[in-house]
C-alpha positions as CSV (number, residue, x, y, z in Angstrom):
1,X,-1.9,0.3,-78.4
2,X,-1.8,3.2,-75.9
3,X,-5.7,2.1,-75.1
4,X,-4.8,-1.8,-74.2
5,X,-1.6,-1.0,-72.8
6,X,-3.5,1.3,-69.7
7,X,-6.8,-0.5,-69.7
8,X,-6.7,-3.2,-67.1
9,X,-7.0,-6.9,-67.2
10,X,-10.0,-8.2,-67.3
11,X,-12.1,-9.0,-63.7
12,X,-9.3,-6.6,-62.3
13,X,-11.5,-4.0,-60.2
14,X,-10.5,-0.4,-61.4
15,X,-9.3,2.1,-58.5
16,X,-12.1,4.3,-58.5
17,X,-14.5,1.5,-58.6
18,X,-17.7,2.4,-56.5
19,X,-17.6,-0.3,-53.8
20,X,-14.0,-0.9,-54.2
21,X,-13.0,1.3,-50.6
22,X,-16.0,-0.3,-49.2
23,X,-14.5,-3.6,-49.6
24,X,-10.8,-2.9,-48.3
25,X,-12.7,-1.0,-45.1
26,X,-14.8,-4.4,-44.2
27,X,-12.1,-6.5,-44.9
28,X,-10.1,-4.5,-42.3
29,X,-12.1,-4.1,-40.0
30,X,-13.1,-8.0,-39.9
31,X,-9.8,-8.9,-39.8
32,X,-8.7,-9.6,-35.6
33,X,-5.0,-8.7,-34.3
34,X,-4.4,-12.1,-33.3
35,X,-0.7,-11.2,-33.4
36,X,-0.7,-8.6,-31.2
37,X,-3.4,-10.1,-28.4
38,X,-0.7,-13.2,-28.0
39,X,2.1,-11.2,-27.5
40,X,-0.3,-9.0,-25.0
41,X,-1.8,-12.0,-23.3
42,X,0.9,-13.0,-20.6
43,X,1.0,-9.6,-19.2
44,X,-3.0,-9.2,-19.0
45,X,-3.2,-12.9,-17.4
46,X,-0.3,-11.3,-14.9
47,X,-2.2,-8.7,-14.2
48,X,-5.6,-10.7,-13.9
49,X,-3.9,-13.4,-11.4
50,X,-1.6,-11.3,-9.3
51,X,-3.7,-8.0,-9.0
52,X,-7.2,-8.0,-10.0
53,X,-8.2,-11.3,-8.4
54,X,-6.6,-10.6,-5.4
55,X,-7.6,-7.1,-4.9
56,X,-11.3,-8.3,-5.5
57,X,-10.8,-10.5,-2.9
58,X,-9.4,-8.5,-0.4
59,X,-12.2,-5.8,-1.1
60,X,-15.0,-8.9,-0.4
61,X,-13.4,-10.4,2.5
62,X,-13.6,-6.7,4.0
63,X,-17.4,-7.1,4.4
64,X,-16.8,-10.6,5.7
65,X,-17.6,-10.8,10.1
66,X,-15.3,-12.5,12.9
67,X,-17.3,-15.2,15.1
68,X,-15.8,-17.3,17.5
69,X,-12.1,-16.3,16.1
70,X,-13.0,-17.5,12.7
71,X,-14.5,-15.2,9.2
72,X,-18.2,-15.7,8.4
73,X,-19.1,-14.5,4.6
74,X,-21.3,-12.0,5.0
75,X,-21.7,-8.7,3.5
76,X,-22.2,-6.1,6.5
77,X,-20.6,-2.3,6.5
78,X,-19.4,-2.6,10.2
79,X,-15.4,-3.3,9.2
80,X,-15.8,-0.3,7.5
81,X,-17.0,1.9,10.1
82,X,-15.6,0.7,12.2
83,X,-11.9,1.6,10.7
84,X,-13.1,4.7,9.2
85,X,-14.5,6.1,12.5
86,X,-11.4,5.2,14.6
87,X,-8.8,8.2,15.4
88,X,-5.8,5.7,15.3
89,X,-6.4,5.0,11.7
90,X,-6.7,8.4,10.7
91,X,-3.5,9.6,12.6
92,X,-1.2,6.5,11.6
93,X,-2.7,7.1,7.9
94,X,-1.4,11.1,8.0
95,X,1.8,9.3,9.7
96,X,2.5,6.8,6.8
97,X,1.2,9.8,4.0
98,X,3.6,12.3,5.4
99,X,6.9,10.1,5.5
100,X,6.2,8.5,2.5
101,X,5.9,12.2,0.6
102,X,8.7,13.3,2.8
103,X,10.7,9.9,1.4
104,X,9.9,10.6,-2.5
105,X,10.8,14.4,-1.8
106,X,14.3,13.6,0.3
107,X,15.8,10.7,-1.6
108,X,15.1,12.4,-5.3
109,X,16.8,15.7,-3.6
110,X,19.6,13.0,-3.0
111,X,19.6,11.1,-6.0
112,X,19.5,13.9,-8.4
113,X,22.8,15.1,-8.3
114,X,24.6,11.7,-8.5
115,X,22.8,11.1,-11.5
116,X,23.3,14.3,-13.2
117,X,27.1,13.7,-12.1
118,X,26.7,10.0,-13.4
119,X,25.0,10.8,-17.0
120,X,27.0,14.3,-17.7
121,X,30.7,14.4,-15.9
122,X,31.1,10.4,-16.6
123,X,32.3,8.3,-19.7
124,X,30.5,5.8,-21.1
125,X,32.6,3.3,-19.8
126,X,32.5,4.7,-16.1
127,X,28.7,5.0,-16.6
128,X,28.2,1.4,-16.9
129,X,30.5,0.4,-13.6
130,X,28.2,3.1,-11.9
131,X,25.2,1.4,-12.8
132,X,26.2,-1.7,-11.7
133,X,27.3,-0.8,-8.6
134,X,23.7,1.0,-8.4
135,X,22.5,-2.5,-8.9
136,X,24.1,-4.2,-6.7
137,X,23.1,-3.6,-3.2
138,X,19.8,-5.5,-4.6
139,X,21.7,-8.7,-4.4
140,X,21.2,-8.6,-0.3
141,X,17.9,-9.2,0.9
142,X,16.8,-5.9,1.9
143,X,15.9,-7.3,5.5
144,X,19.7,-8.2,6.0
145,X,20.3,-4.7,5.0
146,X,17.9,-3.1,7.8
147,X,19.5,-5.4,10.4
148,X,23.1,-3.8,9.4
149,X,21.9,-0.2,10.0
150,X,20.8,-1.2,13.9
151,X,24.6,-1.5,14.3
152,X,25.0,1.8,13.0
153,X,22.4,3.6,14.6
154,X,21.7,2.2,18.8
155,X,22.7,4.0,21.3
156,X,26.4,2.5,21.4
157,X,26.7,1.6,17.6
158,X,29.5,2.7,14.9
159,X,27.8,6.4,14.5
160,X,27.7,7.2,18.1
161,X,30.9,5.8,19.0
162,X,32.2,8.3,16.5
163,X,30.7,11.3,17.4
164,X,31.8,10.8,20.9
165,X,35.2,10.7,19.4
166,X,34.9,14.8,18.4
167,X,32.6,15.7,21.7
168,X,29.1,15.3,21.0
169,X,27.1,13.0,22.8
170,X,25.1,10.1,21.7
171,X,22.1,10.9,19.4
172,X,18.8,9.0,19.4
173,X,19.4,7.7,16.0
174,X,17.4,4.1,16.6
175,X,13.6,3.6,17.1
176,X,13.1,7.4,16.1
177,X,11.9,8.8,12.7
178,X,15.6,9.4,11.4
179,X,15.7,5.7,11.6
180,X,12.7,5.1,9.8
181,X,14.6,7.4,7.0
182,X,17.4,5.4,6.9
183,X,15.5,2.3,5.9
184,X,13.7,4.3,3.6
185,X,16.8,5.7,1.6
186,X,18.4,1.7,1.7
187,X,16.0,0.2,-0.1
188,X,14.7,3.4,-2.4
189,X,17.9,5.4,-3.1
190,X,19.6,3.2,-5.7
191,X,16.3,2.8,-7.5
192,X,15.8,6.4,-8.0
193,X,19.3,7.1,-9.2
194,X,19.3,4.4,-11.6
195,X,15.7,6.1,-12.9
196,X,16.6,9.4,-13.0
197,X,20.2,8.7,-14.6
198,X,18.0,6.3,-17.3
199,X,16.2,9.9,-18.0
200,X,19.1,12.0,-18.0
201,X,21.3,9.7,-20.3
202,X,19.1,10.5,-23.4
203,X,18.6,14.4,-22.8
204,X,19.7,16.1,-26.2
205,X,22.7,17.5,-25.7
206,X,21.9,20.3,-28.1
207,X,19.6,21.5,-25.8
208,X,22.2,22.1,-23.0
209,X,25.0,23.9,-25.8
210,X,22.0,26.5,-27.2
211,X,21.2,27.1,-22.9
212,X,24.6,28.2,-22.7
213,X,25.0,30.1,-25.6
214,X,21.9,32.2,-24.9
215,X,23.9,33.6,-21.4
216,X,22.5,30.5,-19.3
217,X,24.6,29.6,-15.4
218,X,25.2,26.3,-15.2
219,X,22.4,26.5,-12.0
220,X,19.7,27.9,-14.5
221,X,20.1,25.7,-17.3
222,X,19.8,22.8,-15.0
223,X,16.3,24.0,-13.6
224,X,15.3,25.4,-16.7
225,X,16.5,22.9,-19.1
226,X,17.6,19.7,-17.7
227,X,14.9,19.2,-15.3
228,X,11.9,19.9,-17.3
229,X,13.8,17.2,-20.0
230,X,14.0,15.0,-17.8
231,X,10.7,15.4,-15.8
232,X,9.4,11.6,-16.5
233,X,12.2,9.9,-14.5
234,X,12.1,11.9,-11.7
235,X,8.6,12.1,-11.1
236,X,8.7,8.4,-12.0
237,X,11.5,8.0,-9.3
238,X,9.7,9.7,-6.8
239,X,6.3,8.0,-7.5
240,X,8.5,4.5,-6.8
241,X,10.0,6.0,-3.8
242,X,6.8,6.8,-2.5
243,X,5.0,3.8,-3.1
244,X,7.7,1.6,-1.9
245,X,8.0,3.7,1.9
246,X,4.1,4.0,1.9
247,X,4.0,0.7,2.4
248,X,6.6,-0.7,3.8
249,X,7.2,-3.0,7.1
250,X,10.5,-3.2,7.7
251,X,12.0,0.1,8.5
252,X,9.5,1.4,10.5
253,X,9.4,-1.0,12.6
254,X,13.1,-2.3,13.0
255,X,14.9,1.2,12.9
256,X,11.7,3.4,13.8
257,X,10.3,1.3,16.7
258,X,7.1,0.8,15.5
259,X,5.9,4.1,17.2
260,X,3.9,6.0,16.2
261,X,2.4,3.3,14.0
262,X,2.2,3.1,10.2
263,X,-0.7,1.6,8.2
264,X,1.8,-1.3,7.4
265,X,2.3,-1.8,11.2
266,X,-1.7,-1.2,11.9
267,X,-2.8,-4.1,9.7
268,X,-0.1,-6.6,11.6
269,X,-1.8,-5.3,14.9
270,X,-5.0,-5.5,14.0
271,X,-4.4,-9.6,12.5
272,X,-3.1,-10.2,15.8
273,X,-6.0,-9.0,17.7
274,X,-9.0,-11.5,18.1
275,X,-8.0,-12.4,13.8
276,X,-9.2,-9.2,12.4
277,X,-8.8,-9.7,9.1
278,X,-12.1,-8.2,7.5
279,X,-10.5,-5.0,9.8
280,X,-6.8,-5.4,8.4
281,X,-8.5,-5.7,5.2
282,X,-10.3,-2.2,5.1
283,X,-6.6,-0.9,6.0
284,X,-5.5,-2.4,2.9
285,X,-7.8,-1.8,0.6
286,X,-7.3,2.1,1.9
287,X,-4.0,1.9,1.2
288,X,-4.4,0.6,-2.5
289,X,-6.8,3.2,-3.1
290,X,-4.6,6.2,-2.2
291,X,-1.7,4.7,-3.6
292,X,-3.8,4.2,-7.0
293,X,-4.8,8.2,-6.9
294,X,-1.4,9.0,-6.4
295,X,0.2,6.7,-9.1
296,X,-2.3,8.2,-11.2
297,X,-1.9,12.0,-10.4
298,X,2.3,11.2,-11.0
299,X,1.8,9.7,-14.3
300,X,-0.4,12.4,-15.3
301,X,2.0,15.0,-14.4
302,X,5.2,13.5,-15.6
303,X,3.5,12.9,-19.4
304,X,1.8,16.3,-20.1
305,X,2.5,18.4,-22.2
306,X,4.2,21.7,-21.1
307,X,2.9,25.0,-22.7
C-alpha cells in the first residue's frame, strides 16, 4: 500500500526525471513578457516621438547649408566649425555652465533647510498644506512670474524704493546677474523643496535617535546622517535645478538683459541672423550633449553605494 500510495500516476513525469529541468527551462525561456512590453510600450513610444526622433533630427539638420536664406540638405562639417571655432560660443557656453552650477548649488543651499524644517519640525497635517503651497506657484505661467519680478527689481521698483527708505541707494538689481538668479530661484526653488522634502519624509527615524544617543550635535547628525540618507533627492534636486537654468530663456534675458549672452540666448541670435538654423542647431545639439554627461554623472552619484 505504502508502494502505490508514493508511486506516481501513470504518464506523470517523476521530479528527477532527466529532461524534466530541460523542459521547464525552454518552456521559459520561449515564453515572451507580453504583459510587461504593453504596459512599457507608451512610455518607449514617448520617448521615441518626443526625444529620439527629434534629437536625430536636429543632429542631421546641423550638417544641413544656408543658400539664398533657405536650408539645402547636405552633409558638410562647416556648421560645426564654424560654432566650435568661434570665441563667443565658448565664452557664452562657460557663461550658461557656471550659472547653471552656481543655480543647482544656491537654490539646494536654500531649499534644504525648508525641507528639513517641513519633513522633521512639521505634522503630518501641516506637511501636506506645505506641499501644496509648494505646488502652487506652478499654477501661473512662469513667464507671468518673470514679468512680476521687473517690478521688484528696476531701478525705481518695490526693492529700491525700500532701501531708500533706511539710506542706501538704489542697487542694480535688473539686467545684471542677480537678476538672472532671481528667475532662476522662481521657477527652480519650489521644485527642489518639494524633491528634497520627498527624500527627507522617508528617512528612518531610527537612524536619527541612535545619532543622538552615540553623543551626535544636532549640526553633525545632519551632515553625517541625514544628508548621506537622503543623498538621492538632493542630488536629484540639484540635477533638475541645473538642467532647468542651463537652458533657460526667460530669466536671462528679461531680468539679466541678455548680456553677456547664454547658449539659450545665442541660438535666438543666431536664427535671426541670415536663418541660421544648421548654426543654432550645433548650439543645441552641444547643449543636449553636456546636459546628457551631466544627467548621467548625477545619477551615478546619487545611486552608488557608499563604503
Amino acid at each position: 500500500m505504502t508502494s502505490l500510495r508514493n508511486s506516481p500516476l501513470p504518464g506523470t513525469p517523476l521530479v528527477n526525471e532527466p529532461g524534466t529541468e530541460k523542459q521547464r527551462g525552454s518552456r521559459t525561456a520561449g515564453h515572451f513578457p507580453w504583459y510587461g512590453l504593453g504596459f512599457s510600450l507608451p512610455m518607449l513610444v514617448w520617448q521615441l516621438a518626443f526625444f529620439v526622433f527629434p534629437l536625430a533630427f536636429l543632429v542631421t539638420i546641423s550638417f544641413w547649408v544656408v543658400r539664398n536664406f533657405r536650408m539645402v540638405p547636405a552633409f558638410e562639417w562647416q556648421n560645426w566649425h564654424y560654432i566650435l571655432s568661434r570665441g563667443f560660443f565658448w565664452e557664452a557656453y562657460a557663461h550658461t555652465l557656471g550659472m547653471a552650477a552656481g543655480a543647482a548649488l544656491l537654490v539646494s543651499l536654500v531649499a534644504f533647510p525648508c525641507a528639513y524644517a517641513i519633513a522633521f519640525k512639521f505634522r503630518a497635517s501641516a506637511r501636506q498644506l506645505m506641499m501644496l503651497l509648494l505646488i502652487t506657484p506652478f499654477f501661473t505661467s512662469y513667464l507671468v512670474r518673470t514679468y512680476s519680478w521687473q517690478v521688484f527689481l528696476s531701478d525705481n521698483g518695490i526693492l529700491n524704493a525700500l532701501l531708500g527708505q533706511v539710506g542706501i541707494g538704489a542697487l542694480p538689481m535688473l539686467n545684471s546677474a542677480f537678476g538672472t538668479y532671481v528667475g532662476y530661484f522662481t521657477l527652480c526653488l519650489p521644485l527642489v523643496v518639494l524633491l528634497q522634502l520627498l527624500s527627507l519624509m522617508y528617512i528612518d527615524r531610527s537612524l536619527v535617535e541612535a545619532a543622538h544617543n552615540l553623543g551626535c550635535g544636532r549640526l553633525r547628525t545632519v551632515l553625517q546622517v541625514v544628508v548621506p540618507a537622503a543623498r538621492i533627492g538632493i542630488v536629484v534636486g540639484a540635477l533638475f535645478c541645473f538642467i532647468l537654468s542651463f537652458g533657460d530663456f526667460v530669466s536671462p534675458l528679461y531680468l539679466g538683459g541678455g548680456q553677456p549672452p547664454t547658449l539659450s540666448t545665442l541660438i535666438a541670435d543666431t536664427t535671426k541672423s541670415g536663418q541660421q538654423w544648421p548654426r543654432a542647431a550645433v548650439i543645441a545639439t552641444m547643449m543636449i550633449v553636456t546636459l546628457l554627461l551631466v544627467a548621467l554623472g548625477a545619477v551615478r552619484f546619487a545611486y552608488r553605494r557608499r563604503a
